[in-house]
N, C-alpha and C positions, 0 to 999 in steps of 0.2 A: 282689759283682759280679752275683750271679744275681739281684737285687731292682731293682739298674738297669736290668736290661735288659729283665725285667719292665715298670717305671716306663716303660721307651723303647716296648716294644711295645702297653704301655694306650694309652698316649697317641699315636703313630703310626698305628695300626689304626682307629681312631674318624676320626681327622683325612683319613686313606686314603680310609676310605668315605663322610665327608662331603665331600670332593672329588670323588669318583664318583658320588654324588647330583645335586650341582651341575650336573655335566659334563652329565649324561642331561636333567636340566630345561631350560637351556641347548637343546641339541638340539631340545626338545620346543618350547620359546618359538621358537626361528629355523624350526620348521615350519609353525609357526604365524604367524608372522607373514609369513610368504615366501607362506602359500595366503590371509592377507588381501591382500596386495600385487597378487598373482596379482586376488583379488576384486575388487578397487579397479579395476585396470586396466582387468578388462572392462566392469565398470559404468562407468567414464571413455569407453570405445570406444564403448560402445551411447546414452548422451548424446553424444558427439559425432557419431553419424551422423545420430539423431534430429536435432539442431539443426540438421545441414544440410540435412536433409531439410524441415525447417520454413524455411531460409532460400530455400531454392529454390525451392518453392512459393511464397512471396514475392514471390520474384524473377519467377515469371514474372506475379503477378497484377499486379505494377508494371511491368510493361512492356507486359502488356495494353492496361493504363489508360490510360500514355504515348500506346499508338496510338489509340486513341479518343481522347484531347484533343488529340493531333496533328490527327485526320482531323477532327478539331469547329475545330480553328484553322483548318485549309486549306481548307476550308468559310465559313467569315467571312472569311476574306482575301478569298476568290474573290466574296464578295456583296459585299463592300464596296466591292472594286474594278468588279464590274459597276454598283454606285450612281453611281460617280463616270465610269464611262463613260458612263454613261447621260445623264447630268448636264450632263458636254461637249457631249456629242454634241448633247443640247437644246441648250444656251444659244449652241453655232456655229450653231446651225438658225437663231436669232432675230435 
């Protein structure tokens, strides 16, 4: 009887503490990957501000542009339409 229990206690005590190795690595991995996540995140935050900061910049030199080819269109309108007043205006004279 004292040689089984023996047998129980070799083989118990090893398996004990290679589940309590485990357990701590375990631990050691979910801190590890919880302060990459943590990483990722911010570096995810910090690209997405940048990009909207490049997109808004964008955005205003496109609307910039808009009002300059606006005011360059309302500009030809306005000549175009003084041409053809002009034009009446002569050929009722004649």
């Amino acid at each position: 009887m004292n040689k089984e229990r023996m047998f129980y206690w070799l083989t118990v005590l090893p398996l004990a503490g290679m589940l309590i190795y485990l357990h701590g690595e375990y631990k050691d991995r979910e801190a590890i990957i919880e302060r990459m996540h943590k990483l990722n995140n911010r570096q995810l935050e910090v690209m997405a501000a940048s990009y909207t900061e490049l997109l808004n910049q964008q955005s205003i030199r496109q609307m910039v542009e808009i009002g300059k080819i606006e005011q360059h269109h309302r500009q030809e309108v306005a000549e175009v339409m003084e041409f053809y007043e002009t034009e009446l205006n002569g050929s009722k004279n004649d």
